[in-house]
N, C-alpha and C positions, 0 to 999 in steps of 0.2 A: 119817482120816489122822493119826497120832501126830505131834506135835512142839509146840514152843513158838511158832513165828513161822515165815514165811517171808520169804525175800530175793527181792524180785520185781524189784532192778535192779543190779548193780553197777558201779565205775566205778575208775579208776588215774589218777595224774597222776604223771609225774615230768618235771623239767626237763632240757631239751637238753643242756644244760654241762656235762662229766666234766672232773675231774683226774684223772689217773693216779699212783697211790702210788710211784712211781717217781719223780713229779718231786717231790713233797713231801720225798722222803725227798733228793735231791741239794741242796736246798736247806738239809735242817736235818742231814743225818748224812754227805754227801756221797756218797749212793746205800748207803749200810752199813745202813740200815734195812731190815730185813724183812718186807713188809706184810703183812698179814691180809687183804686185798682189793688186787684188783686194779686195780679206781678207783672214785671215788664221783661221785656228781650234785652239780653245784651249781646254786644258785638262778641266775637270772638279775637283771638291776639292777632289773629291776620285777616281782618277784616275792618273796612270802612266804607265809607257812603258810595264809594265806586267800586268795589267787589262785588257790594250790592245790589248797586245800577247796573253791574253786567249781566247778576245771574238772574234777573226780571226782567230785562233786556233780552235774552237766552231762550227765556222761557215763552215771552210777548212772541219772536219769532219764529220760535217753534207751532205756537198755534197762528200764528199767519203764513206760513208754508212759505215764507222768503226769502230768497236769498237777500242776507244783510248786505251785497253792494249793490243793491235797487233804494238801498235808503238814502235818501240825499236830504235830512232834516236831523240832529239831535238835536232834543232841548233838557236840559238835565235840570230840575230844579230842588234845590238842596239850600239849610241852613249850616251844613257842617261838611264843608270841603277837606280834604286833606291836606291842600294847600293851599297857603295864603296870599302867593302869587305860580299860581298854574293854572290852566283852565282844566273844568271836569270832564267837559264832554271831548276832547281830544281823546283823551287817555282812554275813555267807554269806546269811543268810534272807533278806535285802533284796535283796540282789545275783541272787539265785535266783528270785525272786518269790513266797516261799512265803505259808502262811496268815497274814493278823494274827493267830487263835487261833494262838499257837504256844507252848511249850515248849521255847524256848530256854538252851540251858545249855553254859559252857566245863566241859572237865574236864580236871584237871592232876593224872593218876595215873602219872606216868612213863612207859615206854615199853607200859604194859599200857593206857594211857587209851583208845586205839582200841577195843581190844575191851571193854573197860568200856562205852564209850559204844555198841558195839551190845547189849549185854547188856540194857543197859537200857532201849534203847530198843525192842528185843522184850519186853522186858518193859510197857510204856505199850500196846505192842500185843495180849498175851497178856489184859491186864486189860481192855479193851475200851474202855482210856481214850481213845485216838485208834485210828484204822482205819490210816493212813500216817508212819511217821515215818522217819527219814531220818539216820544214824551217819556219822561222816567222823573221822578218823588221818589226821593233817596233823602235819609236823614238817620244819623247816630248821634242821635241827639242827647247834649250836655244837659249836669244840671248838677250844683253846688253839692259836695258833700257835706250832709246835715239841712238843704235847703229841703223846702214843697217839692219843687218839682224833681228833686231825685227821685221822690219816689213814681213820677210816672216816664217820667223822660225813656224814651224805648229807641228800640232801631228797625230800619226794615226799607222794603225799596219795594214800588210799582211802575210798570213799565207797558205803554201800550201803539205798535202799530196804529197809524192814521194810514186812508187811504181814499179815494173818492168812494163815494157814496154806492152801493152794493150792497144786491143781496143776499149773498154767501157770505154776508161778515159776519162777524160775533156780535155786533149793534151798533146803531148809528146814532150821531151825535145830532140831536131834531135841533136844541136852541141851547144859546149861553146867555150870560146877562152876570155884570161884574159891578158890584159897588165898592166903593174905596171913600176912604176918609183916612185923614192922616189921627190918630186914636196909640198915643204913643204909651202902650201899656206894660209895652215887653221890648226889651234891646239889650245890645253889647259894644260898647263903644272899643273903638281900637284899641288891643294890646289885652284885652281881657277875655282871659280865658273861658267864665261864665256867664250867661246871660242876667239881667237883671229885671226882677217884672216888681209891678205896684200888690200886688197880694196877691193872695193864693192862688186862685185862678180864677180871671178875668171875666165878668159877668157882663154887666150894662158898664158905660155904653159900647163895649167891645164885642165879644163873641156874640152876644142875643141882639142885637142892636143891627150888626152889620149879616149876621145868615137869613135873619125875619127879614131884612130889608132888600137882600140879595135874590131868594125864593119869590119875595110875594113882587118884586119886579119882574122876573120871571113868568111868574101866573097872572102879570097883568098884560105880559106885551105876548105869553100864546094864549090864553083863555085859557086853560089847566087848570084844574085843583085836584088839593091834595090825592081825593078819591081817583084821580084819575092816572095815580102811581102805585104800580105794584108794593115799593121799597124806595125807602129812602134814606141815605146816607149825608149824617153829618159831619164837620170835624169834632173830633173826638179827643179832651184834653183829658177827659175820664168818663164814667159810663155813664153820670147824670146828665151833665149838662145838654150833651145830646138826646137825651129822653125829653128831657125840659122843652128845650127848641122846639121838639116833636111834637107835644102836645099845644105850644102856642102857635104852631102852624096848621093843626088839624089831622098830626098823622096818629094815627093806631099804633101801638106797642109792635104789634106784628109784623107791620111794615118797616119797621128800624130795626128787627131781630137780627138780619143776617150781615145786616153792615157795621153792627157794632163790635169792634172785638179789642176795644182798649181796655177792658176788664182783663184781658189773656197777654197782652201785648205791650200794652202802655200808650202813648203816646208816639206816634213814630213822624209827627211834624210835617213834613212837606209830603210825605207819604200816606200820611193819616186817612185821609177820605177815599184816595184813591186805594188802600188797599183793602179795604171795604168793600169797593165799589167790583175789586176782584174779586170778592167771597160773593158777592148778590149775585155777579155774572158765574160763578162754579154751578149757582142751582138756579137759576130763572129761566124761564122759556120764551118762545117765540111769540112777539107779539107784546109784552109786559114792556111797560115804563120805569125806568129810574129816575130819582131825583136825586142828585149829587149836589151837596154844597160843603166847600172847602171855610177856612177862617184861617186869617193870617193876623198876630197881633200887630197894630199899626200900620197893614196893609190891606184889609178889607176881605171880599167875598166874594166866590166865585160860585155861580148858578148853573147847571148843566140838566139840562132833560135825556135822556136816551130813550132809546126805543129796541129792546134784543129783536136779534133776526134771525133767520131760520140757521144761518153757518155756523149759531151758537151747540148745535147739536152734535155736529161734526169736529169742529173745532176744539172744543173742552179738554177732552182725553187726552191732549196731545203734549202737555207740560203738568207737573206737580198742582193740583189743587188747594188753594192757599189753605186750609185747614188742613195739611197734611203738615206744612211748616209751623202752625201752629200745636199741635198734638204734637210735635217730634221733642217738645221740650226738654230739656237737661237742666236740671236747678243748681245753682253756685251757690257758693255761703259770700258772705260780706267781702272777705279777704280777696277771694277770686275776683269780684266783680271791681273793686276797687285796681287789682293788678290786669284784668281785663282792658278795663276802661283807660288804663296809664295813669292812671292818680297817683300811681306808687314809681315814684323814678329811681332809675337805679344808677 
């Protein structure tokens, strides 16, 4: 059986909390704002990007039937740590009860660190170096009160089991392919609480520049096209631009349906594609391709093919359905989401 690694658990978290860009926008433009999403997730007052990472971590090993001290890999990849000197993935590791051998590492590639960090942790797998390790895209992600991106910036966490290559897993990982360019569109320099980007949201030569470039490398080093993917997931900064991409790459509206869901959720950054890529694996069957590509501003793109396997049958039932966290919504008004978020110090 061909491929690099397989995904023997997956898992979703998003929090209950939604604003609606309707209210953001009465408060800062008096309803004149035009949103890009319809609403985003916010955290709750006891939660952050590593509550998160635990309860999609949780979940990923609940559908891989593992015991969490056979994991000897975390790679947590996140823009919004809780702390500014701690590492992330100790705290998840402990919290989880994984191996002391472990290979713990944060990573902070922008919005593409999720699928960085499973990349590479099919990679520790592919090398024989650990047998289980364990990727998670966690982000509660900032964004200027009164800026664009409040109104998408969301929260939420994906979390997935690697494991060698098998056919009882939930799908295997056939090929990657990562473009990178230094494309400095978005940043936060030390000491600053919010992030800073060039406009609205980043078009050429950023997001369309580096997922076209990232995909059709992909399709040129397996022979693939588009048709030859059930679904395809992009990042997602709002609901266009991922249609957009879709069409300059050749895919079908129908093919992007189930991986889009920053219309309901926002933006959720280093999480974004990958927790997508968990709503296409809730309903796809055995045998179908995925096309995953991640975008990271000023860190480029990441290309992943899957292939589901038959374990996805078995497997599913076993943790919360990520549309089950999205439907469970609870709407705030301005006030809450502002004392949600810590804007309001007391």
């Amino acid at each position: 059986m061909p491929g690099i690694a397989s995904i023997l658990g997956y898992g979703a978290y998003i929090p209950v909390y939604r604003i609606e860009s309707g209210e953001i926008s009465r408060v800062h433009t008096k309803g004149g704002e035009k949103a890009p999403v319809k609403q985003k997730s916010v955290p709750g007052p006891d939660e952050d990007s590593l509550t998160m990472a635990y309860e999609a971590s949780k979940n990923a090993l609940k559908r891989a039937r593992l015991d969490p001290r056979e994991v000897q890999a975390l790679y947590i990849g996140s823009e919004s740590p809780p702390y500014a000197v701690k590492p992330s993935a100790t705290v998840v590791a402990e919290a989880l009860g994984l191996s002391r051998k472990l290979y713990g590492i944060d990573m902070e590639f922008a919005c593409k660190a999720g699928t960085t960090a499973l990349i590479s942790v099919a990679g520790l797998v592919k090398s024989g170096i650990i047998t289980y390790g364990l990727a998670v895209g966690t982000d509660t992600a900032q964004g200027r009160p009164g800026d664009e991106l409040e109104y998408t910036a969301g929260a939420g966490a994906a979390a997935f089991v690697v494991s060698p290559v098998r056919s009882d897993a939930v799908a295997t990982i056939e090929h990657v392919y990562s473009y990178v360019t230094d494309t400095p569109d978005f940043w936060r320099r030390e000491g600053e609480r919010f992030p800073m980007h060039t406009f609205r949201f980043t078009g050429e030569p950023a997001y369309f520049h580096h997922i076209v470039s990232a995909a059709k490398g992909l399709f040129e080093e397996t022979g693939l096209k588009p048709s030859d993917f059930a679904y395809a997931v992009f990042h997602q900064p709002n609901v266009k631009f991922p249609q957009r991409v879709g069409a300059m790459l050749g895919f079908k509206p129908e093919q992007l349906k189930l991986g889009l869901l920053s219309g309901e959720i926002g933006n959720t950054y280093a999480a974004a594609s990958l927790i997508g890529l968990t709503n296409v694996l809730d309903h796809a069957k055995p045998g179908e391709r995925i096309l995953v590509v991640s975008f990271g501003s000023g860190a480029g793109s990441d290309a992943l093919s899957i292939v589901v396997e038959e374990g996805i049958e078995d497997r599913r039932g076993l943790a919360p359905l990520t549309m089950q966290y999205v439907k469970r919504a609870k709407l705030v008004d301005y006030a809450v989401y502002l004392k949600y978020k810590d804007f309001i110090k007391r």
